[in-house]
Backbone as CSV, one residue per row, in Angstrom:
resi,resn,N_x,N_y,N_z,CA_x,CA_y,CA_z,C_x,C_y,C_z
1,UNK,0.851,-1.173,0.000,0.000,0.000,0.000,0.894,1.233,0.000
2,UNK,0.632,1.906,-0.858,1.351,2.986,-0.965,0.607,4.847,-0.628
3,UNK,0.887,4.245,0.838,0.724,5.704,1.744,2.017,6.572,1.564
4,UNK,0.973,8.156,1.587,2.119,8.652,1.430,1.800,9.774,3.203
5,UNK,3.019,10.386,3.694,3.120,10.794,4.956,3.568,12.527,4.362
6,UNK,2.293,13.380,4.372,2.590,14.887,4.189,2.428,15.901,5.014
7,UNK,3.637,16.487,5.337,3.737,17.535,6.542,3.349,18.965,5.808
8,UNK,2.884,19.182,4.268,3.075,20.500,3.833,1.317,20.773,4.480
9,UNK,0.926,21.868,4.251,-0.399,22.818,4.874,-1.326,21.892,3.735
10,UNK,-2.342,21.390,4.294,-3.535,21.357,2.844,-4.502,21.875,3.988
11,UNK,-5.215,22.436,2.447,-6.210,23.415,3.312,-7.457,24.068,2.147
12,UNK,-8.153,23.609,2.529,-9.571,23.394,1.331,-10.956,24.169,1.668
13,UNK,-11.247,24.893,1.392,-12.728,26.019,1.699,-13.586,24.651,1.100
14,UNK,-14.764,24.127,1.683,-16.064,23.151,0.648,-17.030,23.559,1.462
15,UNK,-17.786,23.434,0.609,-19.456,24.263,0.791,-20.308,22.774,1.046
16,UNK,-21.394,23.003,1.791,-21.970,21.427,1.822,-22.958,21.642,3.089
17,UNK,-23.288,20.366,3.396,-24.396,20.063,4.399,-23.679,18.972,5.419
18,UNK,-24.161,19.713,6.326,-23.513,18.537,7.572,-24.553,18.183,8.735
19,UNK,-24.371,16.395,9.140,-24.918,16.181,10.126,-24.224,14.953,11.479
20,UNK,-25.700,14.118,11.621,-24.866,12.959,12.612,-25.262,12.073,11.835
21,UNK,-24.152,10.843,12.329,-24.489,9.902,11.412,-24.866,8.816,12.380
22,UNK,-26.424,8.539,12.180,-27.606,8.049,13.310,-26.735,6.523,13.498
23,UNK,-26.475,6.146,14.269,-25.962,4.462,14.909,-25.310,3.953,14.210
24,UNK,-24.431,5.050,13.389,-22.724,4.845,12.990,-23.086,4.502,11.304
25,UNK,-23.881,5.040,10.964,-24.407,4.615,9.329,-23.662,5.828,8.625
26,UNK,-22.415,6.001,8.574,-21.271,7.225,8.176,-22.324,7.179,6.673
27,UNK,-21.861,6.113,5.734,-21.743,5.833,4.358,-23.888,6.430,4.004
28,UNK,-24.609,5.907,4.587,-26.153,6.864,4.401,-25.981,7.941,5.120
29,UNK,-25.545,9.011,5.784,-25.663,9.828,5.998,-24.893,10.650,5.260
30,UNK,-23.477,10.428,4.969,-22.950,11.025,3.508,-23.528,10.858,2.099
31,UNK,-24.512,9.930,1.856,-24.923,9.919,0.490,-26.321,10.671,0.841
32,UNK,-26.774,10.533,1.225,-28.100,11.728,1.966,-28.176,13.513,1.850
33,UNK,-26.727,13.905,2.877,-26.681,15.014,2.567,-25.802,15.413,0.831
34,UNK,-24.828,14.688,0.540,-24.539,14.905,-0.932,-25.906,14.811,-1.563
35,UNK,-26.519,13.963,-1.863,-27.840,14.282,-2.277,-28.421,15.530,-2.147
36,UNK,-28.640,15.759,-1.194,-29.666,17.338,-0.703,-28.657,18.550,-1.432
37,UNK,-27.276,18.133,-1.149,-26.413,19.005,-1.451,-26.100,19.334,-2.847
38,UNK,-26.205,17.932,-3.403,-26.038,18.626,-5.035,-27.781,18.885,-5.883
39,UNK,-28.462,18.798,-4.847,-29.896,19.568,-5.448,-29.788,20.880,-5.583
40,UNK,-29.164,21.802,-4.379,-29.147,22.360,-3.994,-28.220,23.304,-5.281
41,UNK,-27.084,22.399,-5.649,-26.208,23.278,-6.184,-26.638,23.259,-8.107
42,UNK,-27.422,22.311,-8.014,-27.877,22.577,-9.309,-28.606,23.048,-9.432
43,UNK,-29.970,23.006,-8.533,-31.174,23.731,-8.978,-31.100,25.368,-8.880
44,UNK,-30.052,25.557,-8.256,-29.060,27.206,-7.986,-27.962,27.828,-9.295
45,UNK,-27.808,27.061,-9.900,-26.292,26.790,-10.542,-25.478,27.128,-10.245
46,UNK,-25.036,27.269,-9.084,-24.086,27.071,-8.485,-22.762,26.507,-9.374
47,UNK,-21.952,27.474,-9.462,-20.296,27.234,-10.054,-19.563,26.072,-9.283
48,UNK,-18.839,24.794,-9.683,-18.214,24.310,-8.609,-16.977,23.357,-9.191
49,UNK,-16.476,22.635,-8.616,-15.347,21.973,-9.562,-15.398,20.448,-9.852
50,UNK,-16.998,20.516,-9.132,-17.652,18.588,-9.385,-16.776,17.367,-8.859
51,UNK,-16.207,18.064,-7.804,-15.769,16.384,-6.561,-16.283,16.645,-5.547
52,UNK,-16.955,15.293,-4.992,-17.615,15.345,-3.984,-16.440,14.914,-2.956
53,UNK,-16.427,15.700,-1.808,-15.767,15.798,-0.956,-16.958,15.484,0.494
54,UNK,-16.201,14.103,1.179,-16.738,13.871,2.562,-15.857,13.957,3.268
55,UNK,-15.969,14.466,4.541,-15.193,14.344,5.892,-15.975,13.565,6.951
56,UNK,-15.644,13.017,7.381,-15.795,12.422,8.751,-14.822,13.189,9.736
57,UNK,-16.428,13.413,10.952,-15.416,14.103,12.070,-15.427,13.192,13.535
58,UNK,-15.296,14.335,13.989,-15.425,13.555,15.307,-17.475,13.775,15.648
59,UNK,-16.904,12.698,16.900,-18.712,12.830,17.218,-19.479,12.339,16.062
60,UNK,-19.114,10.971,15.481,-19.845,11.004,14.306,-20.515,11.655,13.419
61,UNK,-20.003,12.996,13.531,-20.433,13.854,12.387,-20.109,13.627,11.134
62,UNK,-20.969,13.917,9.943,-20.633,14.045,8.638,-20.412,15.066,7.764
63,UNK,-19.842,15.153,7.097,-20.153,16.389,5.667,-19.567,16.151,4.588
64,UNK,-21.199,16.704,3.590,-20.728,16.248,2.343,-20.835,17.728,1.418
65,UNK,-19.783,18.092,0.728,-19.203,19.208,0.358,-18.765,19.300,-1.264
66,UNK,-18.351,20.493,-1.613,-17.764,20.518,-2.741,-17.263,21.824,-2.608
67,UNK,-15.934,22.038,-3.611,-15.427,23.171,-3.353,-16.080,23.863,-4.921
68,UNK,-16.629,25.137,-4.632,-16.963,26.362,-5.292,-16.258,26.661,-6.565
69,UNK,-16.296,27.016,-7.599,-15.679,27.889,-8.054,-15.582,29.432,-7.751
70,UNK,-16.252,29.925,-7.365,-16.992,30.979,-7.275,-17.668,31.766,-6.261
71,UNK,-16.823,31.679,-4.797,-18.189,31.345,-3.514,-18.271,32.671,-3.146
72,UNK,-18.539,33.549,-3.716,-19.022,34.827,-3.478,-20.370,34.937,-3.573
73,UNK,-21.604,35.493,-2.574,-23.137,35.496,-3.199,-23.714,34.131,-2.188
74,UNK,-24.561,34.257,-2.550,-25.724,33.584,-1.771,-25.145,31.805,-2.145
75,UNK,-25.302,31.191,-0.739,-25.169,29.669,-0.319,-26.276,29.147,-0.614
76,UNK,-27.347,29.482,-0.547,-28.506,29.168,-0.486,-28.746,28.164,0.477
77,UNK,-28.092,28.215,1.680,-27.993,27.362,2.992,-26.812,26.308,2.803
78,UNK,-26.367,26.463,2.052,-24.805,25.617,2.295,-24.137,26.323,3.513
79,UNK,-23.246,25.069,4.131,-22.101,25.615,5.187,-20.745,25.904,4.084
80,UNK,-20.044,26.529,4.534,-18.951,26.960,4.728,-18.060,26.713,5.685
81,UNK,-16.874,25.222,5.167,-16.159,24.956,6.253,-14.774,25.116,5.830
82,UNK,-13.544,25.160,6.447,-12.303,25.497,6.155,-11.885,23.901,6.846
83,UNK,-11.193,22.995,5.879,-10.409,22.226,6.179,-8.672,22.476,6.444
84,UNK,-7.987,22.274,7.131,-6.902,22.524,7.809,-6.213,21.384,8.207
85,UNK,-5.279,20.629,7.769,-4.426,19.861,7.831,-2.712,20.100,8.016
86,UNK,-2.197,19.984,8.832,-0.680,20.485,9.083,0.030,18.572,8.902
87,UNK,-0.578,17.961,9.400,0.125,15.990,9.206,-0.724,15.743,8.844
88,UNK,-0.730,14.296,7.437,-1.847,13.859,7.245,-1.554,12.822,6.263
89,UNK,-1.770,11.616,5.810,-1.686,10.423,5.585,-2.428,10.592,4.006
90,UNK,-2.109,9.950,3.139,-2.482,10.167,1.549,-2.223,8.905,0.955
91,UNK,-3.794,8.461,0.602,-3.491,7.428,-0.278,-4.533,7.225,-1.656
92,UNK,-4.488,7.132,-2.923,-5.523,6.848,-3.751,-5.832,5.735,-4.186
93,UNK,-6.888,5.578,-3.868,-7.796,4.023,-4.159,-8.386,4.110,-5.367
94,UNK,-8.049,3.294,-5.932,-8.514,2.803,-7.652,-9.461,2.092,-7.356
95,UNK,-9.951,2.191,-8.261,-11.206,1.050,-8.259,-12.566,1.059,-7.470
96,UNK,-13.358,0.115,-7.376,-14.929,0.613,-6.918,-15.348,0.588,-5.728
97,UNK,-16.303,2.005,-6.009,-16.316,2.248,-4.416,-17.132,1.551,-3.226
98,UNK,-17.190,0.294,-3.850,-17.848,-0.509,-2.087,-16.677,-0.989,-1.632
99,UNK,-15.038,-1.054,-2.457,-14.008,-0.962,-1.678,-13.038,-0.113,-0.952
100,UNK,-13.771,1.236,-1.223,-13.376,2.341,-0.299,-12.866,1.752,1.499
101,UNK,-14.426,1.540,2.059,-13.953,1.369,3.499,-13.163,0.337,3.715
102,UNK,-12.721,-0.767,2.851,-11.332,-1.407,2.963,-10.085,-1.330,2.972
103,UNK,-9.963,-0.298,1.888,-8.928,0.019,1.833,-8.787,1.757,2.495
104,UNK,-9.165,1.913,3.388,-9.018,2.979,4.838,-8.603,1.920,5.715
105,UNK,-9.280,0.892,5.890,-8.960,0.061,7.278,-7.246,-0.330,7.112
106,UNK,-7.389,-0.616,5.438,-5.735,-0.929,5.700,-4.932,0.040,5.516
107,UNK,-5.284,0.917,5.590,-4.497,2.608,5.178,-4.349,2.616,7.270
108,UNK,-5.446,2.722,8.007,-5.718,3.075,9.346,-4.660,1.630,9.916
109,UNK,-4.582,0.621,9.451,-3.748,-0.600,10.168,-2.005,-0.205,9.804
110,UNK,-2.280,-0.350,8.652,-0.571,0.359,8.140,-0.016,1.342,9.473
111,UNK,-0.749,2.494,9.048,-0.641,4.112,9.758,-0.201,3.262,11.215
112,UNK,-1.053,2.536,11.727,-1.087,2.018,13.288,0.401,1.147,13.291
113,UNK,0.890,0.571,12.164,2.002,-0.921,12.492,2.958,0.759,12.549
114,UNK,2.764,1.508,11.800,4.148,2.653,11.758,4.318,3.573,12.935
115,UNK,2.906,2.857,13.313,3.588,3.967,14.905,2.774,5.618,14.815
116,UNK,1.974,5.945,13.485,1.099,7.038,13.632,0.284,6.765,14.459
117,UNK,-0.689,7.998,14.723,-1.727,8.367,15.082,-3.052,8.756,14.353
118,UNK,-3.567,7.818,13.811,-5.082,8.561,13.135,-5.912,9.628,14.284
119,UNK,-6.533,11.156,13.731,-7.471,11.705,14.408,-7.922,12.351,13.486
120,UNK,-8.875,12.920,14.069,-10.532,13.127,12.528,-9.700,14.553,12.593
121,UNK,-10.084,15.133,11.209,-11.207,14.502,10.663,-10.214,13.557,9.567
122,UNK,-11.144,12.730,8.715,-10.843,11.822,7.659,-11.784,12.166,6.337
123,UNK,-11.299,12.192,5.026,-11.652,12.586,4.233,-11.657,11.785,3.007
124,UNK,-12.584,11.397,2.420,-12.707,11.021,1.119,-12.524,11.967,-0.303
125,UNK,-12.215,12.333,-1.204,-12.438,13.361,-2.286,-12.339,12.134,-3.691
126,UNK,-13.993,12.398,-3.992,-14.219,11.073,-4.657,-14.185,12.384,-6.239
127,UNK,-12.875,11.311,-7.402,-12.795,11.746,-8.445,-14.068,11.647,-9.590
128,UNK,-13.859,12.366,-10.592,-14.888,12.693,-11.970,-15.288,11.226,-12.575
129,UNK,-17.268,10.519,-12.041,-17.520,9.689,-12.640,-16.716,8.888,-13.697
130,UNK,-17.164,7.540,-13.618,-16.890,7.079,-15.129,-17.603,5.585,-14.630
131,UNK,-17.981,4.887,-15.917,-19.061,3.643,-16.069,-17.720,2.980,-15.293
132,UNK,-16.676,2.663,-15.819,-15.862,1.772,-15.887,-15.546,2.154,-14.560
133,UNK,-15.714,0.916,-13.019,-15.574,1.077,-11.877,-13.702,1.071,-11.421
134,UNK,-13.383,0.230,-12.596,-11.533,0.014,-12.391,-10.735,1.636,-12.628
135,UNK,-11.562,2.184,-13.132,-11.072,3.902,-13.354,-11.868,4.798,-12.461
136,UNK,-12.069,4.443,-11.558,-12.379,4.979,-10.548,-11.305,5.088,-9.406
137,UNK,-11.150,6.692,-9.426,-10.560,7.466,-8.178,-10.631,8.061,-6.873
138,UNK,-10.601,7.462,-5.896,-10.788,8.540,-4.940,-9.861,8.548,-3.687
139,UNK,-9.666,10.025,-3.297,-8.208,10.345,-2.694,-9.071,10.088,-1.198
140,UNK,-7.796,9.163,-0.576,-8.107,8.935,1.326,-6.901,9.861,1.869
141,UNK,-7.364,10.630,3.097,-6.809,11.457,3.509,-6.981,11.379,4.817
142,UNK,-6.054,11.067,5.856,-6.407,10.821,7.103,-5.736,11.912,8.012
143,UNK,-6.173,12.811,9.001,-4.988,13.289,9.580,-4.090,12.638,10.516
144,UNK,-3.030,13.473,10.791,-2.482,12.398,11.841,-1.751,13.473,13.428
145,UNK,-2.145,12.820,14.420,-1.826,13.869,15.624,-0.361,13.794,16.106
């Protein structure tokens, strides 16, 4: 597995909807508010750069986001959150996404044999559709304390 370990600043403005995720159901409560969230940004037209971005926080909170092109003017009830990362763990998972939460566990076991620290938040940034599930991208981003 090829984690990578980055000390530079990432740091991401995403607009979105956030909640709890009712008796640990992370994965429906992120496809829920992305839902509400990209109603929201289409039926608005809303400018944006079309990756859906989730965080997991602490307190089983969720949010599902996208960063703006444009975020000047009316949200039309989107949040506005500033992600902030100073350590943080990087890995991209190919392929389809009901193997996402697998390959975190072994991103989170790795991180653990090396002696890191996982702490939220944790982030998915799922890449630009495609039919073909083997060309499927999406960046895991863990912080680390």
């Amino acid at each position: 597995m090829d984690i990578q370990i980055i000390t530079e600043r990432f740091q991401r403005d995403v607009y979105g909807l956030q909640g709890v995720a009712s008796n640990k159901d992370y994965v429906a409560k992120a496809f829920a508010l992305s839902g509400k969230m990209w109603e929201i940004v289409r039926t608005n037209t809303i400018k944006n750069k079309g990756k859906n971005i989730w965080l997991y926080g602490a307190n089983d909170t969720v949010f599902a986001g996208v960063e703006l092109e444009d975020p000047i003017g009316d949200l039309f009830g989107l949040e506005k959150i500033t992600i902030t990362l100073e350590k943080y763990a990087y890995f991209k998972h190919k392929g389809s996404y009901s193997l996402i939460k697998q390959s975190g566990q072994r991103m989170t076991d790795e991180l653990d044999r090396q002696g890191y620290r996982v702490v939220p938040p944790y982030l998915e940034i799922y890449g630009h559709w495609t039919k073909e599930e083997s060309n499927l991208e999406t960046e895991l981003i863990m912080a680390l304390g």
